[in-house]
N, CA, C and O atoms as a DFTB+ gen file, in Angstrom:
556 C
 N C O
     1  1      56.440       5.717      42.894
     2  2      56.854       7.084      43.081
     3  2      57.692       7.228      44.355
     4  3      58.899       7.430      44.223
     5  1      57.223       7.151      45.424
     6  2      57.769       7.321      46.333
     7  2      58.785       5.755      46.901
     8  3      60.011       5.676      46.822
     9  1      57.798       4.600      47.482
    10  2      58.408       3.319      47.411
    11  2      58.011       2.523      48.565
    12  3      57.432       3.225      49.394
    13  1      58.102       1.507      48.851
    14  2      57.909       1.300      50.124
    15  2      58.742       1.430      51.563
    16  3      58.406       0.837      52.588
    17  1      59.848       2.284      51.449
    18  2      60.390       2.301      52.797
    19  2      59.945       3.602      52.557
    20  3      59.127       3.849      53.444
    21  1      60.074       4.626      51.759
    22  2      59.305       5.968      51.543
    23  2      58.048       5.863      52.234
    24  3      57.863       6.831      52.972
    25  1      57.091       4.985      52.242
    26  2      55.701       5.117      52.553
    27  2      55.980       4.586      54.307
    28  3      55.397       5.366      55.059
    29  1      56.601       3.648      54.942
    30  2      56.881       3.176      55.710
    31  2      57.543       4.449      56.295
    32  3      56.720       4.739      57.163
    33  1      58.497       5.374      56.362
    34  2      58.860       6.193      56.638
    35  2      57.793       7.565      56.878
    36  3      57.708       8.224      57.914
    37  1      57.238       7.715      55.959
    38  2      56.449       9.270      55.871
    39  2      55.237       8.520      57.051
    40  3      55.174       9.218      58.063
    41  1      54.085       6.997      57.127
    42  2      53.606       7.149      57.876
    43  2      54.230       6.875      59.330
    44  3      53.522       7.182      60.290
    45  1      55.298       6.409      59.534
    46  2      55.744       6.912      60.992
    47  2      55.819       7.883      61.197
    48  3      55.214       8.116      62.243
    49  1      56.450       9.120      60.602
    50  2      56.491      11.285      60.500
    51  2      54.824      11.455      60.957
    52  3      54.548      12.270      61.837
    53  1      53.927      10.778      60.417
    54  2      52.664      11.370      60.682
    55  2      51.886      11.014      61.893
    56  3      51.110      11.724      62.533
    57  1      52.330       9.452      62.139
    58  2      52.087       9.234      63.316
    59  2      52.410       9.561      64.498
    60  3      51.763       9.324      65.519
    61  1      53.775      10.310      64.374
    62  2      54.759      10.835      65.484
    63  2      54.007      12.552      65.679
    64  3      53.807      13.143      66.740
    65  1      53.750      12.966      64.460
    66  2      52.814      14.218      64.474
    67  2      51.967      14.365      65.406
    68  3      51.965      14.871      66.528
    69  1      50.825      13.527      64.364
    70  2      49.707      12.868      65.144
    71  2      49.724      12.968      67.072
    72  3      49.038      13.679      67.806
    73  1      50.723      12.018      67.398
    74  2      51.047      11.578      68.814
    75  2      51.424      12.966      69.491
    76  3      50.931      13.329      70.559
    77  1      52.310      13.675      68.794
    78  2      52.789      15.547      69.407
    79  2      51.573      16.258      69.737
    80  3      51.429      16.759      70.852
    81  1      50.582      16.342      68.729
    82  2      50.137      17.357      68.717
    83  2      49.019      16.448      69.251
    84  3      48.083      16.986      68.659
    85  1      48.351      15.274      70.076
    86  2      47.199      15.310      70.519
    87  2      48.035      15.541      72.432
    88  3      47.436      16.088      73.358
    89  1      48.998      15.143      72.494
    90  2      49.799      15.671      73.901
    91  2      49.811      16.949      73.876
    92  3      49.241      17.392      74.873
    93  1      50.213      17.773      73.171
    94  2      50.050      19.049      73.104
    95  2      48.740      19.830      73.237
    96  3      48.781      20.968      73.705
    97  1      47.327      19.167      72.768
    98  2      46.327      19.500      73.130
    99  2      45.466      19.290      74.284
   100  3      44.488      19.905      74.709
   101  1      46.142      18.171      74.709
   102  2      46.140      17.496      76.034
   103  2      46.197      18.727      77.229
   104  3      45.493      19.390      77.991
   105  1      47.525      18.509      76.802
   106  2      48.442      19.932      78.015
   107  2      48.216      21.301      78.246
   108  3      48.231      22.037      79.233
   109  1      47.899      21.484      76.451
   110  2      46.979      23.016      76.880
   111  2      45.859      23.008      77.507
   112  3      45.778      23.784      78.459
   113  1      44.726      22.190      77.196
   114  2      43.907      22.304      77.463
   115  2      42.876      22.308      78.734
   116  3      41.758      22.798      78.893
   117  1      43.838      21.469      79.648
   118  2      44.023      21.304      80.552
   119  2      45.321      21.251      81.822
   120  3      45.842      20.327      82.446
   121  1      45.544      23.076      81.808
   122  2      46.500      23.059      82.489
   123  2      46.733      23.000      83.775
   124  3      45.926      23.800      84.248
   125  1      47.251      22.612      84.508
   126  2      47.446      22.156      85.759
   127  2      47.228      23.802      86.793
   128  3      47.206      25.005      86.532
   129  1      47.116      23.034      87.896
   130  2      46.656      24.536      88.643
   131  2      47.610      24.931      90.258
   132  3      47.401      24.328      91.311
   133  1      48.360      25.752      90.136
   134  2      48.524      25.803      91.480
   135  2      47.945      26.927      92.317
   136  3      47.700      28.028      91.824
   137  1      47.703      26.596      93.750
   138  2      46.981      26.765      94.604
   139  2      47.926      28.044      95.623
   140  3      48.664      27.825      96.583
   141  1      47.644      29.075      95.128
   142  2      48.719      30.154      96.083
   143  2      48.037      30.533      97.047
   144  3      47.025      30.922      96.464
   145  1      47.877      30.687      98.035
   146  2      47.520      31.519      99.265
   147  2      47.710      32.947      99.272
   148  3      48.861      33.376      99.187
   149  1      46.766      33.716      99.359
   150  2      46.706      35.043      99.386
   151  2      46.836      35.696     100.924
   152  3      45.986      35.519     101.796
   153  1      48.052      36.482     101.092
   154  2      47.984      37.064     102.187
   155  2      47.073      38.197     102.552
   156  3      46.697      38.513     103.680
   157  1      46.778      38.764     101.382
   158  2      45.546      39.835     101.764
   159  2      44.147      39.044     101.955
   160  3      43.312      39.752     102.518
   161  1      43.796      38.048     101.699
   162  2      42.464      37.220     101.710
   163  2      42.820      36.874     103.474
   164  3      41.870      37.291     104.136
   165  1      43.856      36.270     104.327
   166  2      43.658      36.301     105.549
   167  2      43.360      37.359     105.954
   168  3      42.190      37.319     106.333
   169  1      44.087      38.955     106.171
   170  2      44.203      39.967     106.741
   171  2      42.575      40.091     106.666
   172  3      41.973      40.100     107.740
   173  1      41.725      40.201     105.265
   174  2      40.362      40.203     104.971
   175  2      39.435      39.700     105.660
   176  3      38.272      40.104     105.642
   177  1      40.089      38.270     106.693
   178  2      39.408      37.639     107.306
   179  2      38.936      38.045     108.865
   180  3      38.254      37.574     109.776
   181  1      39.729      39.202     108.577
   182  2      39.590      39.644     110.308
   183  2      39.062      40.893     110.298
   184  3      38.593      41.474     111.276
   185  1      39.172      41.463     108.754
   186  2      38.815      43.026     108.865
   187  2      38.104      43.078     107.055
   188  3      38.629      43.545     106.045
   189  1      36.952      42.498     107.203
   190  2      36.374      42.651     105.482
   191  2      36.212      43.848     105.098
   192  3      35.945      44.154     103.936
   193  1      36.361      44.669     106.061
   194  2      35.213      46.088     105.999
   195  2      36.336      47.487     105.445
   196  3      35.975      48.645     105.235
   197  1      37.402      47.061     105.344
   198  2      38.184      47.770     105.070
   199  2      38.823      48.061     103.615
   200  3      39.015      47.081     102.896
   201  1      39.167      49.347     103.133
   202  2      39.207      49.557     101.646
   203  2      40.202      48.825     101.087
   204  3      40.283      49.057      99.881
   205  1      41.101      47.923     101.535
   206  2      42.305      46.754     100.773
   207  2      41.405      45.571     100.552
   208  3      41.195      44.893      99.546
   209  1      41.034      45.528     101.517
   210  2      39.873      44.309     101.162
   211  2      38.627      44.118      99.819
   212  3      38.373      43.135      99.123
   213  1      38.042      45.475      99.835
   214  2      37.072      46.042      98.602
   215  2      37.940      45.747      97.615
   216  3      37.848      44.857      96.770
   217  1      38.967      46.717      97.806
   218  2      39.710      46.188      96.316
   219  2      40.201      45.121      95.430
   220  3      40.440      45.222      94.227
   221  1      40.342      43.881      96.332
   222  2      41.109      42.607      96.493
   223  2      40.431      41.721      95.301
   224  3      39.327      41.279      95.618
   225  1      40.807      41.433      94.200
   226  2      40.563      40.916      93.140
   227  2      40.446      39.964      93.501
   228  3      39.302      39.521      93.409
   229  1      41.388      39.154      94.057
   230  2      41.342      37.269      94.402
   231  2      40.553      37.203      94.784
   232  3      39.935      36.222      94.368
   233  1      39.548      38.320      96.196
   234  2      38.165      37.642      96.351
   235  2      36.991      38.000      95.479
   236  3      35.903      37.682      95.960
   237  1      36.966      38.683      94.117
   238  2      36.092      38.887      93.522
   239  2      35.488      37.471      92.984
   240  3      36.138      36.429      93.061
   241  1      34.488      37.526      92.562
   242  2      33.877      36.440      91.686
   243  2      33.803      36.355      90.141
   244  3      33.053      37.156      89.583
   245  1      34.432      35.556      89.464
   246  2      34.733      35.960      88.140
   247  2      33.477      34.853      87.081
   248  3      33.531      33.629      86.962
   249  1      32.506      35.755      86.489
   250  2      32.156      35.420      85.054
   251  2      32.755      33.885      84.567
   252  3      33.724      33.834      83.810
   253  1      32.028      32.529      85.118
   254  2      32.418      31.338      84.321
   255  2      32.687      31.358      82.836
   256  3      33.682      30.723      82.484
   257  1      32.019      31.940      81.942
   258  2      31.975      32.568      80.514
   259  2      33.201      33.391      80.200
   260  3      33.788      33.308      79.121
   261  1      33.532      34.118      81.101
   262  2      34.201      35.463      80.570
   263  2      35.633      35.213      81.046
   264  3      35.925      34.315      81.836
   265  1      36.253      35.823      80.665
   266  2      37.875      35.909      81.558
   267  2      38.552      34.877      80.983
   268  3      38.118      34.055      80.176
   269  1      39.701      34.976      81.474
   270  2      40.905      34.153      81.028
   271  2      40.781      32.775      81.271
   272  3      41.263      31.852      80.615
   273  1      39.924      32.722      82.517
   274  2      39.601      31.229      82.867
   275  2      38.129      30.663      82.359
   276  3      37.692      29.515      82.442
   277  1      37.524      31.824      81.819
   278  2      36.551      31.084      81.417
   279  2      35.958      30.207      80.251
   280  3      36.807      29.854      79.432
   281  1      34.618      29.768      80.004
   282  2      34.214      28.792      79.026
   283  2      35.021      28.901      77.628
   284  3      35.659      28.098      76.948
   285  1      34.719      30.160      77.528
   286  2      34.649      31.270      75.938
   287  2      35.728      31.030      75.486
   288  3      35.754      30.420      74.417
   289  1      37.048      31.433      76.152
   290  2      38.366      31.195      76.578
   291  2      39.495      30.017      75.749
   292  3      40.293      30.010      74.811
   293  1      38.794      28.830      77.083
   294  2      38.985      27.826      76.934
   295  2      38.675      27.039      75.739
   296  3      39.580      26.420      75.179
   297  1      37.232      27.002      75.213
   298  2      37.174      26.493      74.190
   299  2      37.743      27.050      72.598
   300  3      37.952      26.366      71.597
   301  1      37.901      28.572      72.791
   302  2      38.693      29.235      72.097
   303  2      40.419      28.775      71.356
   304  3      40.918      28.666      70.236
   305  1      40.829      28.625      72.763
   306  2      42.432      27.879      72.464
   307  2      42.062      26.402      72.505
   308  3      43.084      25.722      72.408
   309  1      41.166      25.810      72.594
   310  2      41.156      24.207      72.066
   311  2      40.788      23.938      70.123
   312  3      41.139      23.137      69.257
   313  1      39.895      25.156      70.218
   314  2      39.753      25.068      68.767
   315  2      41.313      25.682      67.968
   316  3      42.139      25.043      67.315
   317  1      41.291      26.949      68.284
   318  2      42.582      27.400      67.419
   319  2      43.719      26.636      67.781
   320  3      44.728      27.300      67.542
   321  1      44.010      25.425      68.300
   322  2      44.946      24.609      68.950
   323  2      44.957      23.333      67.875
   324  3      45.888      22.791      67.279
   325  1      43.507      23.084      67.888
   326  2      43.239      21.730      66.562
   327  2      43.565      22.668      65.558
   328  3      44.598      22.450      64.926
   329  1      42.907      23.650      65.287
   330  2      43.210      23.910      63.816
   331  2      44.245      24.720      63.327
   332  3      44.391      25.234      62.218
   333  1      45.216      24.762      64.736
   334  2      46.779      25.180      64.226
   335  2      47.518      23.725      63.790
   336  3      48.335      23.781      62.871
   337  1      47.251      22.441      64.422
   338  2      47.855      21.466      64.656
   339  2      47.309      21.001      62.990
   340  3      48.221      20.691      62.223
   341  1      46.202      20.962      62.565
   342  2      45.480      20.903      61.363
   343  2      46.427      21.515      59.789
   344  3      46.729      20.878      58.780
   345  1      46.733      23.253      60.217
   346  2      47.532      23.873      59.466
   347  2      48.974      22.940      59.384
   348  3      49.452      22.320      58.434
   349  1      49.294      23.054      60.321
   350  2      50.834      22.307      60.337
   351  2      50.751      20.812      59.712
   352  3      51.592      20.421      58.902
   353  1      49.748      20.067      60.120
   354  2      49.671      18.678      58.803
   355  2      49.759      19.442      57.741
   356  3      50.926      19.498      57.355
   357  1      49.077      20.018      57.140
   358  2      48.877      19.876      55.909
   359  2      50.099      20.863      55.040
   360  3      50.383      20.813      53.843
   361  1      50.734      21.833      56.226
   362  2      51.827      22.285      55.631
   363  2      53.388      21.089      55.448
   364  3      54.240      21.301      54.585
   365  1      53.451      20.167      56.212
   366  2      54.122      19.234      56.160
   367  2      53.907      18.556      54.843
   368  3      54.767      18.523      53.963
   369  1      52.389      17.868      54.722
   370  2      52.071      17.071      53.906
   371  2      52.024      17.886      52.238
   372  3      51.798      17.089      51.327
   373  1      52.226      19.439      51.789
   374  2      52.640      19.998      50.900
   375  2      53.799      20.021      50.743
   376  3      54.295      20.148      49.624
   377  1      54.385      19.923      51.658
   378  2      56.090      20.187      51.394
   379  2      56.696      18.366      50.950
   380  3      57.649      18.004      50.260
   381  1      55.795      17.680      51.600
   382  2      56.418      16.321      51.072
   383  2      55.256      15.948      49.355
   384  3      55.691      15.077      48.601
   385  1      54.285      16.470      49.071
   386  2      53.921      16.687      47.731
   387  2      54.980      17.485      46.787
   388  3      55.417      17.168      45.680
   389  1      55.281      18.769      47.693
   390  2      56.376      19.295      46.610
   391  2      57.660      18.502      46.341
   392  3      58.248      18.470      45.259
   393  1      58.117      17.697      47.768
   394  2      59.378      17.056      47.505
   395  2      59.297      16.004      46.422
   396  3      60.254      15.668      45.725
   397  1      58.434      15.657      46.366
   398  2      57.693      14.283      45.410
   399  2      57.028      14.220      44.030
   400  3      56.347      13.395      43.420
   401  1      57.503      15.409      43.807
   402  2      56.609      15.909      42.472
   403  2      57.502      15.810      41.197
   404  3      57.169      16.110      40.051
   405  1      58.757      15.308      41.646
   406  2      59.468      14.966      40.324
   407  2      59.452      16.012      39.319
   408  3      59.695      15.575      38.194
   409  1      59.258      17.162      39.378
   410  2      59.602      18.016      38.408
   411  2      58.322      18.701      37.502
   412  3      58.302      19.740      36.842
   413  1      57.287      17.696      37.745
   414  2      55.996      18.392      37.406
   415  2      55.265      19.356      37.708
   416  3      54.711      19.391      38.806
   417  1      55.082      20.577      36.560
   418  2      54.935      21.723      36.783
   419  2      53.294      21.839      37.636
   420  3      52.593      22.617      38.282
   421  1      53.323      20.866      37.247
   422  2      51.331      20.743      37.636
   423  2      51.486      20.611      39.289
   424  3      51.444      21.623      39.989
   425  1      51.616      19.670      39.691
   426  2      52.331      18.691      41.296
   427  2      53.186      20.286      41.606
   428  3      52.291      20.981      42.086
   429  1      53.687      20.619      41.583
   430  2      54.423      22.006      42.068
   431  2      54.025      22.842      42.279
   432  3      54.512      23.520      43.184
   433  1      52.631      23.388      41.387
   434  2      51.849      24.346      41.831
   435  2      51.053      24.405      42.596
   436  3      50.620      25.281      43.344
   437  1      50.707      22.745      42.268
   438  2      49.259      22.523      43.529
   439  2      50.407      22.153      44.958
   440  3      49.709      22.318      45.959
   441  1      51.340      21.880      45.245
   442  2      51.892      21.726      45.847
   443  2      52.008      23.291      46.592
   444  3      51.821      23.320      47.808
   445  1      52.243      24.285      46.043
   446  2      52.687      25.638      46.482
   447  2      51.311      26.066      46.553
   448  3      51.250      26.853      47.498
   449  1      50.449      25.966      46.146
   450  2      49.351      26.610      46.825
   451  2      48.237      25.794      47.836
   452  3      47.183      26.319      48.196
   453  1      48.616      24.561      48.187
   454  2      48.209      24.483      49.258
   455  2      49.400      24.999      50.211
   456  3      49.066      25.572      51.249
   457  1      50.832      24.824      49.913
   458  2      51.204      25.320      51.122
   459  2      50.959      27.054      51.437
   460  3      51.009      27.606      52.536
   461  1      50.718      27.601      50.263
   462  2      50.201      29.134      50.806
   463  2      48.760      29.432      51.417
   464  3      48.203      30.374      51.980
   465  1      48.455      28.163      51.020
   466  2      46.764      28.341      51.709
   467  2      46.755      28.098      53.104
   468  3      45.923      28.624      53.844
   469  1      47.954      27.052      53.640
   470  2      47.644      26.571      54.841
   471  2      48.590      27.786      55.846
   472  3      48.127      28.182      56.915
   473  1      49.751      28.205      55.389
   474  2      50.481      29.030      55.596
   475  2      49.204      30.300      56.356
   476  3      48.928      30.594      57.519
   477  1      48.719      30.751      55.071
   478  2      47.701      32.058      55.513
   479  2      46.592      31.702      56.529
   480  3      45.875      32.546      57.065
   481  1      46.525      30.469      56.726
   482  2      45.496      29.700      57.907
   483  2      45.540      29.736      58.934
   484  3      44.677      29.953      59.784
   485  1      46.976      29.439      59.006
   486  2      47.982      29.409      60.135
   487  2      47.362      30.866      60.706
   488  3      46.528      31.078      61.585
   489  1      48.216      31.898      59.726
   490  2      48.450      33.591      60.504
   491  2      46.750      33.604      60.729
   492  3      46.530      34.285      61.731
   493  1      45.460      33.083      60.137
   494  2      44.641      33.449      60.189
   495  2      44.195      33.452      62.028
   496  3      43.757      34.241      62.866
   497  1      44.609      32.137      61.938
   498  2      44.303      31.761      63.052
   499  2      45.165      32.512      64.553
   500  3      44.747      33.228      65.463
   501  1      45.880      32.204      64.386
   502  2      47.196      33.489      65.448
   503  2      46.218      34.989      65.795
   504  3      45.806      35.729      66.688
   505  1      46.237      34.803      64.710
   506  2      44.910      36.442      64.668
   507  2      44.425      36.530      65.528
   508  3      44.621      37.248      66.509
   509  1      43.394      35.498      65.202
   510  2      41.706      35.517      65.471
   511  2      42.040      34.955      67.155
   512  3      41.091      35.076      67.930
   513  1      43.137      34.452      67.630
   514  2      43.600      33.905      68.888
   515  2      43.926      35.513      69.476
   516  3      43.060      36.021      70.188
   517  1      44.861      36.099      69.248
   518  2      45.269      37.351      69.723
   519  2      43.792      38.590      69.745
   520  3      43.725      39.657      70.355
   521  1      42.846      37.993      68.923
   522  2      41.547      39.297      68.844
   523  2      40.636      38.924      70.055
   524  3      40.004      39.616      70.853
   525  1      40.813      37.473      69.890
   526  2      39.907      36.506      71.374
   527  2      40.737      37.115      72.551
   528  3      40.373      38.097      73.197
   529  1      41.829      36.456      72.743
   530  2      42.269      37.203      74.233
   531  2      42.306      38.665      74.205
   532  3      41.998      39.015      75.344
   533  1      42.533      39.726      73.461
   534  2      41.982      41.263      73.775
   535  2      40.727      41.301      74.198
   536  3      40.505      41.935      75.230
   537  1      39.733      40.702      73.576
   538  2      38.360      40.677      73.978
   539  2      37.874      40.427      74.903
   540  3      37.295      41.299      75.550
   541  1      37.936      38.973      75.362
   542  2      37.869      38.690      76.188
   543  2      38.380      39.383      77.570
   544  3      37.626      39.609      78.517
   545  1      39.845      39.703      77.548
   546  2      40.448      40.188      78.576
   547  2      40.017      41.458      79.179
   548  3      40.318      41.830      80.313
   549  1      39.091      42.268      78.098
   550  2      38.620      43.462      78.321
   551  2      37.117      43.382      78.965
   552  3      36.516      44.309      79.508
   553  1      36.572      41.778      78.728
   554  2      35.491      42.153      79.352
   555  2      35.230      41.845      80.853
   556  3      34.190      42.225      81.389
């Protein structure tokens, strides 16, 4: 069906996938941090007692769990990260079923409905990412 430079070909595409998207999970997941200095945190240092200081977010203490930096968060975009990277195999790997289907009405359909299944997975997921950070961000 396909052949052997066909098969030789499609698993290098997957391996090159493969290799993208575990760097990509890499990088999100652990993003690098820089270290800014707060000029209101010195001024704070000489005068805590004062209402700029009360207000001063950078020295609040933030919820390990909660917030943008926290657990909840984090493991949040590592999962919807695999299982966007997950959607996108398998939308690839339908589109090369459909390319390969030689005309069979059967192979074409199942071909088109996994790619609508993985398609709606995809947005599922985008979602459920955009409902996490409102949530989160609010608490």
């Amino acid at each position: 069906m396909i052949g052997a430079v066909g098969v030789r070909i499609l698993r290098r595409a997957t391996t090159f996938v493969v290799i993208c998207a575990v760097m990509g999970a890499i990088t999100t997941a652990f993003p690098s941090r820089v270290d800014a200095k707060s000029i209101i945190s010195d001024a704070c240092a000489t005068a805590p007692d004062s209402e700029t200081c009360k207000s001063d977010s950078a020295n609040a203490t933030q919820n390990p769990l909660t917030g943008t930096s926290g657990f909840i968060y984090k493991v949040s975009r590592i999962v919807a990260l695999v299982a966007g990277m997950a959607a996108i195999i398998v939308i690839i790997v339908s589109g090369i079923r459909y390319m390969t289907s030689g005309g069979d009405s059967q192979k074409i359909s199942s071909a088109k409905g996994t790619l609508v299944g993985a398609v709606i997975g995809l947005v599922v997921i985008v979602l459920a990412q955009v409902i996490i950070t409102f949530v989160i961000k609010r608490l």
